[in-house]
NUVO-872515 format. One record per residue: residue in one letter; residue number from 1; x, z, y of N, C-alpha, C, O, CB in turn. Coordinates in steps of 0.001 Angstrom, whole numbers. Glycine has a CB too. Layout:
["a" NUM [X Z Y] [X Z Y] [X Z Y] [X Z Y] [X Z Y]]
...
//
This chain:
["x" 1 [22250 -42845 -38318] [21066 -42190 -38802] [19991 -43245 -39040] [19581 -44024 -38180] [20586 -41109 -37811]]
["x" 2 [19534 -43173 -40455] [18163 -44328 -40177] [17040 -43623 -39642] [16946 -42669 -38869] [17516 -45118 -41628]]
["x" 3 [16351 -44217 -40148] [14787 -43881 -39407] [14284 -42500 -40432] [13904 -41451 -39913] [13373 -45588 -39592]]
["x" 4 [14343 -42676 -41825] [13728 -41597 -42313] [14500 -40040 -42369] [13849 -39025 -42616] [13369 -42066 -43602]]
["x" 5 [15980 -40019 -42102] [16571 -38600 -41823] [15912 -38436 -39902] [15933 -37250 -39573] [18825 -38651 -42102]]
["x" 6 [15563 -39073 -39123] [15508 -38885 -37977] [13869 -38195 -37874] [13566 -37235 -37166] [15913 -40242 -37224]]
["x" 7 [12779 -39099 -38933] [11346 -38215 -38873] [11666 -36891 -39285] [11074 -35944 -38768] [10101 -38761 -39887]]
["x" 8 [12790 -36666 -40413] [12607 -35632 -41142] [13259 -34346 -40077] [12999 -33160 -40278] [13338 -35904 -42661]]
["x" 9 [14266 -34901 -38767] [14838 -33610 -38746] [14025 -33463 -36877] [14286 -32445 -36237] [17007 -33590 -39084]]
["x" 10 [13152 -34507 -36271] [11733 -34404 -35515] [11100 -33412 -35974] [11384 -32300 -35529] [10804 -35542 -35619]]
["x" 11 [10028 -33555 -37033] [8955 -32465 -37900] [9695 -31381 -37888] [9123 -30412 -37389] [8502 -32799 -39547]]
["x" 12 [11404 -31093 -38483] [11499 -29578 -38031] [11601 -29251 -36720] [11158 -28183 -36298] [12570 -28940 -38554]]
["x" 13 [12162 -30091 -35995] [12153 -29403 -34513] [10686 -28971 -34553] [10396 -27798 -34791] [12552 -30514 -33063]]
["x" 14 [9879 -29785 -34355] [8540 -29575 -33926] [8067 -28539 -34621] [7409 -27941 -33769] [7692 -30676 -34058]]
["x" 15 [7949 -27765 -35908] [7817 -27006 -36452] [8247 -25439 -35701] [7504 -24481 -35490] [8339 -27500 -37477]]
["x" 16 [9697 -25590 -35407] [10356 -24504 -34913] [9470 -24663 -33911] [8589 -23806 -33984] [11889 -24442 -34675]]
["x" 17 [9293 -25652 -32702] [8844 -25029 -31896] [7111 -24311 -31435] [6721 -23499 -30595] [9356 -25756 -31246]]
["x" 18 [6481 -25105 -32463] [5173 -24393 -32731] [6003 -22730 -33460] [5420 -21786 -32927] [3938 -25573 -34102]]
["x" 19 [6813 -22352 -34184] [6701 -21422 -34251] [6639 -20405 -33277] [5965 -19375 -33267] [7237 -21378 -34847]]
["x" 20 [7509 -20888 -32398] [8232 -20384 -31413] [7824 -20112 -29984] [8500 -19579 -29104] [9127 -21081 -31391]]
["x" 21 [6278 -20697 -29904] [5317 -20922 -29053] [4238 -19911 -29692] [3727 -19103 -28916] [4937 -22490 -28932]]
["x" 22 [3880 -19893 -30941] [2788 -18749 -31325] [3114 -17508 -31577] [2240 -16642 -31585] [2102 -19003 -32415]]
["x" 23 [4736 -17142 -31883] [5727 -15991 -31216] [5188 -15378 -29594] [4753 -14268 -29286] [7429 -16814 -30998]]
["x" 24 [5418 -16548 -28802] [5660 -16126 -27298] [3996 -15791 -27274] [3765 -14630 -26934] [6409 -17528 -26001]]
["x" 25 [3136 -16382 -27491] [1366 -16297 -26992] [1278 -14978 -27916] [901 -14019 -27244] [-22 -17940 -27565]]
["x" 26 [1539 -14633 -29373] [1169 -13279 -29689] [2020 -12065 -29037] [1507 -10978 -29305] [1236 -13183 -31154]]
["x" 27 [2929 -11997 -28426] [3454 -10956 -27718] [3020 -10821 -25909] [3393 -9988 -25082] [5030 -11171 -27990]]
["x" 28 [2191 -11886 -25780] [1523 -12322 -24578] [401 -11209 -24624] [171 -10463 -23672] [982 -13974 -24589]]
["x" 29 [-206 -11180 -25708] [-1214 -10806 -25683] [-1544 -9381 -26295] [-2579 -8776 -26015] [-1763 -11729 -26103]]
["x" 30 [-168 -8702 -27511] [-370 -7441 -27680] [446 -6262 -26592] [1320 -6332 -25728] [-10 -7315 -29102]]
["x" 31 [-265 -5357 -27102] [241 -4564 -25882] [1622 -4294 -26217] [2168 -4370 -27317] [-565 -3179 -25568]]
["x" 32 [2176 -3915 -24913] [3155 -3835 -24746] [3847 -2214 -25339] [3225 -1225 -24953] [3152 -4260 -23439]]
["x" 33 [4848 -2019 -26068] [5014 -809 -27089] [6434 -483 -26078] [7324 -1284 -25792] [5247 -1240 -29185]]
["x" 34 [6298 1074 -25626] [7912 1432 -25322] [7927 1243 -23791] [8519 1970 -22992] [9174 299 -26157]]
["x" 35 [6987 -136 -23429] [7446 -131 -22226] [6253 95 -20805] [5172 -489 -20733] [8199 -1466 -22246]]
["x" 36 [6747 990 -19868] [5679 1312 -19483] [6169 828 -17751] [7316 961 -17324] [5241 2943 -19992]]
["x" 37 [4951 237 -16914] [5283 14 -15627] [6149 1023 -14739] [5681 2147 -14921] [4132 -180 -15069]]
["x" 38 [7015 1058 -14024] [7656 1992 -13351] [6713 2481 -12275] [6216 1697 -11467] [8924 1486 -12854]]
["x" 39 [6461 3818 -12268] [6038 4430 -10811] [6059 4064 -9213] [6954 3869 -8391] [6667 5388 -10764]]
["x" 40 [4874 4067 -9189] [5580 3554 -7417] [5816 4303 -6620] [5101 5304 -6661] [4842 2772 -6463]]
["x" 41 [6803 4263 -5588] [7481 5336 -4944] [6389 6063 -4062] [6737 7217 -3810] [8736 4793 -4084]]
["x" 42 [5484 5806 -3663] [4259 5528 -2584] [3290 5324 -3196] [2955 4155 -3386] [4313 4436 -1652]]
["x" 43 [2435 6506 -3761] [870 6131 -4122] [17 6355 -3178] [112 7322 -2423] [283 6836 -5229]]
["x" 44 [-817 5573 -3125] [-2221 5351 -2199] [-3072 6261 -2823] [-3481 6166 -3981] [-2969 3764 -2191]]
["x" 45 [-3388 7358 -1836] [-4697 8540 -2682] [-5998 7916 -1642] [-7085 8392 -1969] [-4329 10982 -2352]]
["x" 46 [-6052 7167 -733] [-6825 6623 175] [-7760 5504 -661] [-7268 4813 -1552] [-5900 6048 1351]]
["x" 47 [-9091 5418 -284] [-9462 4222 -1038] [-9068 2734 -314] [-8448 2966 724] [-11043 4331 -1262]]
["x" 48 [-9167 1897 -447] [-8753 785 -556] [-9747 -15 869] [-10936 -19 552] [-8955 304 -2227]]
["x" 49 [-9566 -501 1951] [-10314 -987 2818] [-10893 131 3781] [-11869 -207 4451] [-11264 -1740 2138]]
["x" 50 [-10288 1756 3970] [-10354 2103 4974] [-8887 2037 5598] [-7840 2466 5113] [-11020 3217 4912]]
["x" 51 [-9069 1483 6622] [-7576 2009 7974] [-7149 2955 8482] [-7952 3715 9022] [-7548 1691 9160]]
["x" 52 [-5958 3217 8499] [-5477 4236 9489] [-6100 4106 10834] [-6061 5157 11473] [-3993 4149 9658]]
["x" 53 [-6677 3077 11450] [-7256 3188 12956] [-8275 3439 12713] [-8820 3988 13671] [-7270 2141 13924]]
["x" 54 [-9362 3247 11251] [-10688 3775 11236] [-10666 5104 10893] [-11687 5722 11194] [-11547 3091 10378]]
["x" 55 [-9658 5813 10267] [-9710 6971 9957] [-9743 8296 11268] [-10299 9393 11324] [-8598 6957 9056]]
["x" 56 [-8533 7253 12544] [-8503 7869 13852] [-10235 7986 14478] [-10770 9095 14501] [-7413 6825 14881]]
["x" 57 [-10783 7088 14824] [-11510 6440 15094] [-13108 7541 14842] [-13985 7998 15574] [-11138 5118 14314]]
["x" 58 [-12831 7566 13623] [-14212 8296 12805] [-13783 9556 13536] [-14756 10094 14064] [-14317 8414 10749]]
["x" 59 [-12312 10383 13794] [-12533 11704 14269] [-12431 11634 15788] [-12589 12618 16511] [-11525 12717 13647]]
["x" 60 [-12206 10626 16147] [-12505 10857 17846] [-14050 10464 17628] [-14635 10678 18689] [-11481 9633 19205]]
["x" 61 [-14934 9966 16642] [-16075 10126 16779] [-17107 11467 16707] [-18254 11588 17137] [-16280 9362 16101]]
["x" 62 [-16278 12379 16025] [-16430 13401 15364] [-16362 14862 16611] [-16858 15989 16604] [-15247 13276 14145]]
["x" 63 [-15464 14083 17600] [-15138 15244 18923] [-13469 16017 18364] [-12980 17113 18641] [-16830 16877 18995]]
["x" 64 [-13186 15390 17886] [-11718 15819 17940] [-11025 15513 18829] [-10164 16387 18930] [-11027 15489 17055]]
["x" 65 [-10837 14453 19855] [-9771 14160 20886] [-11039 14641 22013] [-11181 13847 22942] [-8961 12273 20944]]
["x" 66 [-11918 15796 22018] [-12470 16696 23718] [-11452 16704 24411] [-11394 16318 25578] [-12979 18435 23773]]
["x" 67 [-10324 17257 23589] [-8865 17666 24671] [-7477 17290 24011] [-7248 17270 22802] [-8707 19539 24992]]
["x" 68 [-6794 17062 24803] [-5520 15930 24416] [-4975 16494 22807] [-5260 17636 22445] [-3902 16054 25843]]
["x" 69 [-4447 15875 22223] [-4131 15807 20853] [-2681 15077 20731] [-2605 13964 21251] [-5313 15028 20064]]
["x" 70 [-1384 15666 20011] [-461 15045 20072] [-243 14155 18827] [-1094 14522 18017] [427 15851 20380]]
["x" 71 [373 13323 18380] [400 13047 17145] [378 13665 15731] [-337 13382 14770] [1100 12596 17214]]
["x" 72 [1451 14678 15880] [1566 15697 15349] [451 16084 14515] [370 15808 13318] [1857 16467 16186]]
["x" 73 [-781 17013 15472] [-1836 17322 15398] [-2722 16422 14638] [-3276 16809 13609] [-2131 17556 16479]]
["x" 74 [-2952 14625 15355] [-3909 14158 14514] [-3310 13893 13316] [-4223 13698 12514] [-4579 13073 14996]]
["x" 75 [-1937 13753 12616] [-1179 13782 11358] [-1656 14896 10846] [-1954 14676 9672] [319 13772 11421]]
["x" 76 [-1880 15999 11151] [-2215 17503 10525] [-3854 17130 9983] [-4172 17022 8799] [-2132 19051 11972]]
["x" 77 [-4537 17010 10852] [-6001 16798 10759] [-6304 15357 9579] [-7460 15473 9173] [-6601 16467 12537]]
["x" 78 [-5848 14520 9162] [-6055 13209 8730] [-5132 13339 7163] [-5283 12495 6280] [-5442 11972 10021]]
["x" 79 [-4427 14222 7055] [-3385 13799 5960] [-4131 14231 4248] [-4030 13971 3049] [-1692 14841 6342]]
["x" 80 [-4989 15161 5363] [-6459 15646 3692] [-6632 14358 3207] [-6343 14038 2054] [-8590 16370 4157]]
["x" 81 [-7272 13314 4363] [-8117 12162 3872] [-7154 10880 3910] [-7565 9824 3428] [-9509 11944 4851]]
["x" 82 [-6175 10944 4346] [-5352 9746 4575] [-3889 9967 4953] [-3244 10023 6000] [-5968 8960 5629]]
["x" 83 [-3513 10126 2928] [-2126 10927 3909] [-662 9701 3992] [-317 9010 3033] [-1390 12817 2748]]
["x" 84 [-63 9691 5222] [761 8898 5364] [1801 9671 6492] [1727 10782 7017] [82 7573 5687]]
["x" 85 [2724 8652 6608] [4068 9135 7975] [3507 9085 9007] [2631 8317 9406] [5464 8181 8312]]
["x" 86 [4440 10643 9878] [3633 10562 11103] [4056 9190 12214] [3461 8436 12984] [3873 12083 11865]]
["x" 87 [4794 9315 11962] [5582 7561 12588] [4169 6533 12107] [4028 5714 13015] [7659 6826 11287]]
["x" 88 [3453 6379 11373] [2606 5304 11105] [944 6208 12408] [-40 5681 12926] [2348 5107 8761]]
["x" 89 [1404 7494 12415] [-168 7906 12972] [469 7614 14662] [-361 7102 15413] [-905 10052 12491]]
["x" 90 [1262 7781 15008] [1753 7500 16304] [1588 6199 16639] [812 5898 17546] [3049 7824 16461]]
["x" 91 [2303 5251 15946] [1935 4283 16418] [273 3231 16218] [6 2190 16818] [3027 3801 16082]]
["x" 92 [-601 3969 15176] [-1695 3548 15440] [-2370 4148 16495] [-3256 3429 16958] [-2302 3554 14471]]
["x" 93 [-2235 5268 17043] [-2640 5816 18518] [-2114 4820 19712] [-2794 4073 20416] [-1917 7399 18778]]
["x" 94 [-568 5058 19724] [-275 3739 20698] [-1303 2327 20628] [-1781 1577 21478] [1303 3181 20259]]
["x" 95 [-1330 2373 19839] [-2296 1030 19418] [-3924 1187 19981] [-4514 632 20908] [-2366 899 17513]]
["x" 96 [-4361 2223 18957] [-5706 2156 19458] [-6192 2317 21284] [-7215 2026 21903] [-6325 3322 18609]]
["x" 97 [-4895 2912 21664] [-5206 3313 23615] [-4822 1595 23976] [-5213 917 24926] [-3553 4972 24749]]
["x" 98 [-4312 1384 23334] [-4135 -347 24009] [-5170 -1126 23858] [-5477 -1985 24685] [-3016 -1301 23350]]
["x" 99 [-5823 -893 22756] [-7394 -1302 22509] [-8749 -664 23495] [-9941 -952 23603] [-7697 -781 20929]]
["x" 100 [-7888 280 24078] [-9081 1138 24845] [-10007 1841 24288] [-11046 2242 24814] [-9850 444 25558]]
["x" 101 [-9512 2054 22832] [-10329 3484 22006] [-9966 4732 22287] [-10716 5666 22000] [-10155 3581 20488]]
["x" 102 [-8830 4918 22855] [-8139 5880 23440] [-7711 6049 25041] [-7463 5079 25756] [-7139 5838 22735]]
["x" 103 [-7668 7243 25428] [-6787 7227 26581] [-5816 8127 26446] [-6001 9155 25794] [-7415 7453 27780]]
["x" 104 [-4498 7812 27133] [-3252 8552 27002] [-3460 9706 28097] [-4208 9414 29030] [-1870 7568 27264]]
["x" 105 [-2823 11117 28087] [-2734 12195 28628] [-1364 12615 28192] [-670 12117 27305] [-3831 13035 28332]]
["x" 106 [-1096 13659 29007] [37 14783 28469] [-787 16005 28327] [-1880 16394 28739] [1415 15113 29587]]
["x" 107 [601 16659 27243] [252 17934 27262] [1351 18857 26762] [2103 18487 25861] [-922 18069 26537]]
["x" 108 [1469 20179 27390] [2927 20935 27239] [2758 21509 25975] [1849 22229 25561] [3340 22144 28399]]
["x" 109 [3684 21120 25464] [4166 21882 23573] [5859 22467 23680] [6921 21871 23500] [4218 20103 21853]]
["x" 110 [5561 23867 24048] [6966 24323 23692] [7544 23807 25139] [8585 23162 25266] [7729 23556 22132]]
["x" 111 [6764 24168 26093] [7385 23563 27324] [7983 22619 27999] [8448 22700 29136] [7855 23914 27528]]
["x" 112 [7964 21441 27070] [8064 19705 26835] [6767 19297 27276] [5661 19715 26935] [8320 19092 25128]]
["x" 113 [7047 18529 27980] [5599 17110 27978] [5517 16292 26855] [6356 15797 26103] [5748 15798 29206]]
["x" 114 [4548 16274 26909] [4253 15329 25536] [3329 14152 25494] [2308 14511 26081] [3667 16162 24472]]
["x" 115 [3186 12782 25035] [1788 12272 25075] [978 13071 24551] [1265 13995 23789] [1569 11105 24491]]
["x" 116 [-379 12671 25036] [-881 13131 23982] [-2196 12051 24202] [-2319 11340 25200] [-1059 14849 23933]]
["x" 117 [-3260 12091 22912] [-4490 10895 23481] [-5686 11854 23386] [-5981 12735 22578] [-4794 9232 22333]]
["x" 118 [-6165 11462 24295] [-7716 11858 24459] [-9447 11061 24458] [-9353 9840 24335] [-7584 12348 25675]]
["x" 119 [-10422 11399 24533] [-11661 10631 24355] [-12621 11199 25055] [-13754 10719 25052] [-12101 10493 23035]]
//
């Protein structure tokens, strides 16, 4: 190959690939047609920067835990404003009595003992 078939078949590469680069940046930038993000299995109806322990928290401020409360219960009461698994409200109770926002009690449901937390 001399030198002048070698500029000539450089400039096309380089060509193709400016094409091929202002291809990729205009589909970068128009919207996207046909294709739409998939659903998430789990939407957040909660706003963003309150907690499940502040949500507890605000109703034992409120006089909801006067008398023992099982999980159950504060899952019933909280799921208007913060709805999630009761497995996640249990163990932020376990949690918050370890913090000493809570204290643990029982209480009979259906003739079972039960935890339950109080304030």
């Amino acid at each position: 190959m001399n030198r002048k078939t070698l500029v000539a078949l450089l400039k096309k590469i380089e060509t193709l690939v400016a094409d091929c680069l202002k291809a990729v940046d205009d589909r970068a930038f128009s919207p996207k047609v046909g294709k739409e993000a998939p659903a998430s299995k789990h939407v957040r109806k909660h706003s963003a920067g309150v907690t499940l322990p502040d949500c507890i928290v605000e109703v034992r401020d409120a006089g909801f835990f006067k008398e023992p409360r099982i999980a159950r219960e504060v899952h019933e009461k909280l799921y208007a404003t913060y709805p999630c698994e009761i497995d996640r409200v249990a163990m932020a109770l376990l949690r918050l009595n370890e913090r000493k926002k809570l204290r643990k009690a029982s209480k009979l449901v259906d003739k079972k003992k039960q935890v339950a937390y109080v304030w």
